[in-house]
N, C-alpha and C positions, 0 to 999 in steps of 0.2 A: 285584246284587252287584258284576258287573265296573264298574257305573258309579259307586258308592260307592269300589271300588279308587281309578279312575283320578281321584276327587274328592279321596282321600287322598294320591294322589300330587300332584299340583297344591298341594297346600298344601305337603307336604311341598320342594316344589322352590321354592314361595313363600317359606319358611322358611330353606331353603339360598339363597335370592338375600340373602336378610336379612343373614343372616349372612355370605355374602362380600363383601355391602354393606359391614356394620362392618369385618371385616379390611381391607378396602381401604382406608375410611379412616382406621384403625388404622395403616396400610403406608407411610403418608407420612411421608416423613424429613426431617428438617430437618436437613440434612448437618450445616452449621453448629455443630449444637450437639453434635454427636460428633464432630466434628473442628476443631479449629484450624486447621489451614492453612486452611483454606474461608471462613474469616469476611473479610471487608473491615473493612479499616483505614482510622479520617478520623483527619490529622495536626493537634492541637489549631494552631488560627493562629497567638496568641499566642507560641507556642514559633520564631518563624520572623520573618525581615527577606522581604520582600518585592518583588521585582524585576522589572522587564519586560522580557522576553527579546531586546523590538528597542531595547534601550538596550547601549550600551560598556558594559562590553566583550565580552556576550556577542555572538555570529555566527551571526545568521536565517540559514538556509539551505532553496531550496525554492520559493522566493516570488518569481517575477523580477518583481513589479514592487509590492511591497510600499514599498517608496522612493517610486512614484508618490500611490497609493491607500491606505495606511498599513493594509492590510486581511490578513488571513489568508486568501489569497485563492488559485487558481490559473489568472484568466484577469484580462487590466484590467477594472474596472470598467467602465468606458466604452473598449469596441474601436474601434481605427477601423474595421474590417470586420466585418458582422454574424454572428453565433453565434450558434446554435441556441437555444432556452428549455432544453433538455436539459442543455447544455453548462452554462450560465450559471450554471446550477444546481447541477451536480455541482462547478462549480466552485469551492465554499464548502467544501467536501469537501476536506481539509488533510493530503492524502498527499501524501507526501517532502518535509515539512516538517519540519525541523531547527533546534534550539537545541543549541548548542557552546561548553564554556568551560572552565575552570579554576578548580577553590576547594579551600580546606582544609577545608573545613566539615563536619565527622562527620555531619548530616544534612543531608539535601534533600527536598523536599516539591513537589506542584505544585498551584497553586488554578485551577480551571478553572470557565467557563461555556462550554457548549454552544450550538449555533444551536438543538440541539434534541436529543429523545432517541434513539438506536438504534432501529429499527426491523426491522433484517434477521432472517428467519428461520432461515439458514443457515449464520451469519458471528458469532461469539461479538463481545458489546462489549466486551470485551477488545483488540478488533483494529478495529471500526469506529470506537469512544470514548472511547479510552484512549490516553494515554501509557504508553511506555517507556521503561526508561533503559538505558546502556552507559558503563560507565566502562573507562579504560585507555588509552594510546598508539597512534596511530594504527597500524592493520593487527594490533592485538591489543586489538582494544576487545573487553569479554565483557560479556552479559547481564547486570543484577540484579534490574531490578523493573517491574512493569505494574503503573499506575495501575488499583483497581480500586471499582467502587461501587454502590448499587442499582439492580436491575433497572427502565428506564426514566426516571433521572435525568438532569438536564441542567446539574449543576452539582454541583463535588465539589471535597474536599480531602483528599489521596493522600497517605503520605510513601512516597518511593520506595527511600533506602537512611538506613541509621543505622552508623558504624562506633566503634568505641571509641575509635580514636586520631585525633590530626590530622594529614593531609599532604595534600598538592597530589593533586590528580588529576583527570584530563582525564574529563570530561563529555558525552555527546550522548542529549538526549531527541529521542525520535522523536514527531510530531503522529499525531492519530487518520487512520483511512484512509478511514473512509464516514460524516464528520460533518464541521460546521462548528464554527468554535472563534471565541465572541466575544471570550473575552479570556483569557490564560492567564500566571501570576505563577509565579515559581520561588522558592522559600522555602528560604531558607540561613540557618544558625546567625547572630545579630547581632552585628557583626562578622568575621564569614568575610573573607579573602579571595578575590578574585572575579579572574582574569585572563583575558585572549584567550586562545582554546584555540591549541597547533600549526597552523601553516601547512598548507595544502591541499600535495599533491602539485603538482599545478596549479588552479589556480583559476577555468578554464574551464569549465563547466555541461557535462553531459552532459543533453542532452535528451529526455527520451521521451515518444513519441505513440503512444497508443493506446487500450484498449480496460479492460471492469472489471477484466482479470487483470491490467493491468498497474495501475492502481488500485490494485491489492492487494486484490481479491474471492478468497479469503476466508480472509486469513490470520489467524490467531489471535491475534497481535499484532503492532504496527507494524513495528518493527525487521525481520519477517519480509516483506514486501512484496519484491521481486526486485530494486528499484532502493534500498532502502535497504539490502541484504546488498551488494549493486556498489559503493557509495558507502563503507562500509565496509574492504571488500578494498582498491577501489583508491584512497584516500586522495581523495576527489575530489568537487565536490558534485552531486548530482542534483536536477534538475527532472522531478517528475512532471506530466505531462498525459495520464494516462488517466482515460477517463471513460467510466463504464459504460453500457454498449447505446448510445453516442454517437460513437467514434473512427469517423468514417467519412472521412476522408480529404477534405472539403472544403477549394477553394483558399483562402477565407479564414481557415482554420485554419492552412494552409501560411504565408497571408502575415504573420498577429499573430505564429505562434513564430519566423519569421525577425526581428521586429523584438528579440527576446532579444538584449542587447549580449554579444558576445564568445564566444560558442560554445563546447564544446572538441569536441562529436559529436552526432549528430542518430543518434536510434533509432528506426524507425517500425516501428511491432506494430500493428496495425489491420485486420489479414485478417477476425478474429472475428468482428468489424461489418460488415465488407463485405459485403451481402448482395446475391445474382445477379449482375449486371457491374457493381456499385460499385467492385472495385478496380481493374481495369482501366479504367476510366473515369475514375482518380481517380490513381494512382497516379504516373502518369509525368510529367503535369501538379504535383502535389506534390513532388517530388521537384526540380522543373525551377525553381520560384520557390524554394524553397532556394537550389539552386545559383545563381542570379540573386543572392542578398543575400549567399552565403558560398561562392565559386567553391571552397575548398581544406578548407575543414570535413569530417570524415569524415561521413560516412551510412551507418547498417549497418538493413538492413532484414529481419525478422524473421515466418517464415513462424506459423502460429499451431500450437499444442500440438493432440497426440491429443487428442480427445475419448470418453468412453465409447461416446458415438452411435456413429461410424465402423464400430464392430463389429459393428453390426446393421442399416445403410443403408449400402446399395452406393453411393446416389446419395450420400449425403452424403461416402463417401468418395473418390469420383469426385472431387466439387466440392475436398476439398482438396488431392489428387494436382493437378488442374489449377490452380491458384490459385499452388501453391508453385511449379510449372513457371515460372507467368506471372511470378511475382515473379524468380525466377532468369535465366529468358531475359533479362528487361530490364536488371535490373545486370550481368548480363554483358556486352550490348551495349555498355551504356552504358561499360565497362571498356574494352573494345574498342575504342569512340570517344575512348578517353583520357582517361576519369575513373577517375582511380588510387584515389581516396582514398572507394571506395565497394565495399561487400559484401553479399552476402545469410547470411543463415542460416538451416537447414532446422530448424522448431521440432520436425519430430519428433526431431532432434540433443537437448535440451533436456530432455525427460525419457528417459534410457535405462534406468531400471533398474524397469521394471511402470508404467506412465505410468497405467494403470488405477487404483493404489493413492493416485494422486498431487493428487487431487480430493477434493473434500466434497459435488459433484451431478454427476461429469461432465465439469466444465466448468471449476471454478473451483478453483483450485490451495489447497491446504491447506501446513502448513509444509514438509511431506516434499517437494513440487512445487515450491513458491517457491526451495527451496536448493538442489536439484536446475538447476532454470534459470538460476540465478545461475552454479553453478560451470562452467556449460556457457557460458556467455556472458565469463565474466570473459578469458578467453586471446584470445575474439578480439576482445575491446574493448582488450586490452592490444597488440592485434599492428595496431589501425586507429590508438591515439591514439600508438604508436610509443615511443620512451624518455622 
């Protein structure tokens, strides 16, 4: 009897699996089709003139040597001093790259092919694969659209805004943050007018070196990266050179970004990478062949953000209490010896308000963490590049 029970139950529970089999896959939702905003947009071609963004009058921004190697690129193709396979790599990887212009055109569209598809498990394609656009006058440019398209594509056509009326206005699409881009067309009404966007504040590249956060691991979308909100703010362009699990502070890195014509500030974030004495073994030597190619260039060097880890390893918090000491002692020194136009910043400065809340693993700053960083950084990029 009790073995006929427990034979009945068995079935019974075989039956209940059964059936939370089908509700489950009954439970699958295709957002999509109950909602509208969710669906992705392809903007028909035909509706659009088609332009290459390294053509007058618009203004690549991002790319310092795109004039050389005609590439979407963010190292030369061919360096004079060798670069890691890591680096080389990441370098296809088309964060803080900038298109800037001017049209009347009630729509705007962008056709892109990819090196390749998104792949990150923790970083929406929305931010590794996607354009973004910002229309408005400089230091009030506002958000309107992310380029958006199927999951695993490598080639898409976005419209980004549509307005009813015509008039001028100032334009900046931001490139994807953890892809290559082989070729990318901005589609304007036929006939638009197309002008150079406003004049830069100054025209001097703000350079950063460092690590995947500063990459823009893993903001949601372009525009949110920390050096495209700076570039933003302070009217100015940015060159990104972060590359993930790669910024390690080698001198041949120091010597390619010194060959950058005309500077306006050098930012080094590379703690993150530095693993055991890499930055102290790295750091003051980097810093040193800068100053050799650009004696008067600011340099603000930048300690690295909380991590969730900290909170549960003594040693790993040890390791960054000393690391931000080692970076402070040295620019202070080095202030002391008479280099005026150099500073450090404590990243735990950078996020003050729950630095915990400020990630998507820990580690890698989400949007709340990227604008956080930004507004924390903008006063004293304002107080090193002076009026």
């Amino acid at each position: 009897m009790r073995r006929l029970c427990l034979w009945a139950m068995c079935g019974l529970l075989a039956g209940g699996c059964a059936v939370i089999g089908d509700i489950r896959e009954e439970s699958k939702v295709n957002v999509e089709k109950h909602d509208k905003a969710m669906r992705t947009e392809e903007a028909p071609p035909e509706e659009f003139a088609w332009h290459r963004p390294s053509e007058a009058p618009f203004r690549l921004a991002g790319f310092a040597w795109f004039r050389q190697d005609g590439a979407y690129r963010r190292m030369p193709l061919e360096p004079q001093w060798p670069i890691t396979e890591a680096v080389d790599k990441l370098a296809n990887c088309t964060s803080g790259g900038q298109v800037q212009f001017r049209t009347d055109s009630r729509k705007l569209a962008v056709r892109v092919e990819l090196a390749a598809a998104a792949t990150m498990d923790h970083m929406p394609q929305t931010g590794a694969a996607s354009f973004d656009c910002y229309i408005g006058p400089p230091g009030h440019q506002r958000y309107v659209k992310t380029s958006r398209f199927g999951w695993g594509g490598t080639s898409y056509t976005c419209p980004l805004f549509e307005f009813p009326e015509r008039e001028m206005r100032n334009v900046t699409l931001n490139f994807p943050l953890y892809q290559g881009v082989k070729e990318v067309h901005v589609g304007l009404e036929p006939g638009a007018k197309i002008m150079a966007p406003p004049a830069y504040e100054d025209d001097r590249p703000i350079i950063v070196y460092g690590t995947s956060i500063t990459q823009g691991g893993c903001a949601e979308r372009p525009g949110i990266a920390y050096t495209n909100i700076l570039s933003r703010k302070l009217n100015r362009p940015f060159i990104n050179l972060g590359f993930s699990g790669s910024g390690r502070g080698e001198p041949e890195m120091a010597r390619i970004i010194a060959t950058i014509p005309n500077p306006g500030c050098f930012v080094l974030d590379y703690e993150a990478n530095a693993a055991g004495k890499q930055l102290e073994n790295t750091l003051d030597e980097f810093v040193t062949i800068l100053r050799e190619a650009h004696p008067e260039v600011p340099i603000l060097v930048v300690s690295r953000i909380p991590w969730a880890r900290d909170l549960i390893s003594s040693t790993q918090m040890a390791d960054r209490v000393h690391k931000r000491d080692f970076q402070r002692d040295l620019f202070e020194g080095r202030r002391v010896a008479g280099d005026e136009n150099i500073r450090f910043l404590d990243g735990e400065t950078l996020l003050p308000d729950d630095p915990n809340e400020c990630t998507v693993d820990g580690v890698h700053a989400t949007a709340l963490g990227f604008w956080q960083m930004a507004r924390a950084m903008e006063p004293v990029l304002r107080g090193l590049l002076g009026p």
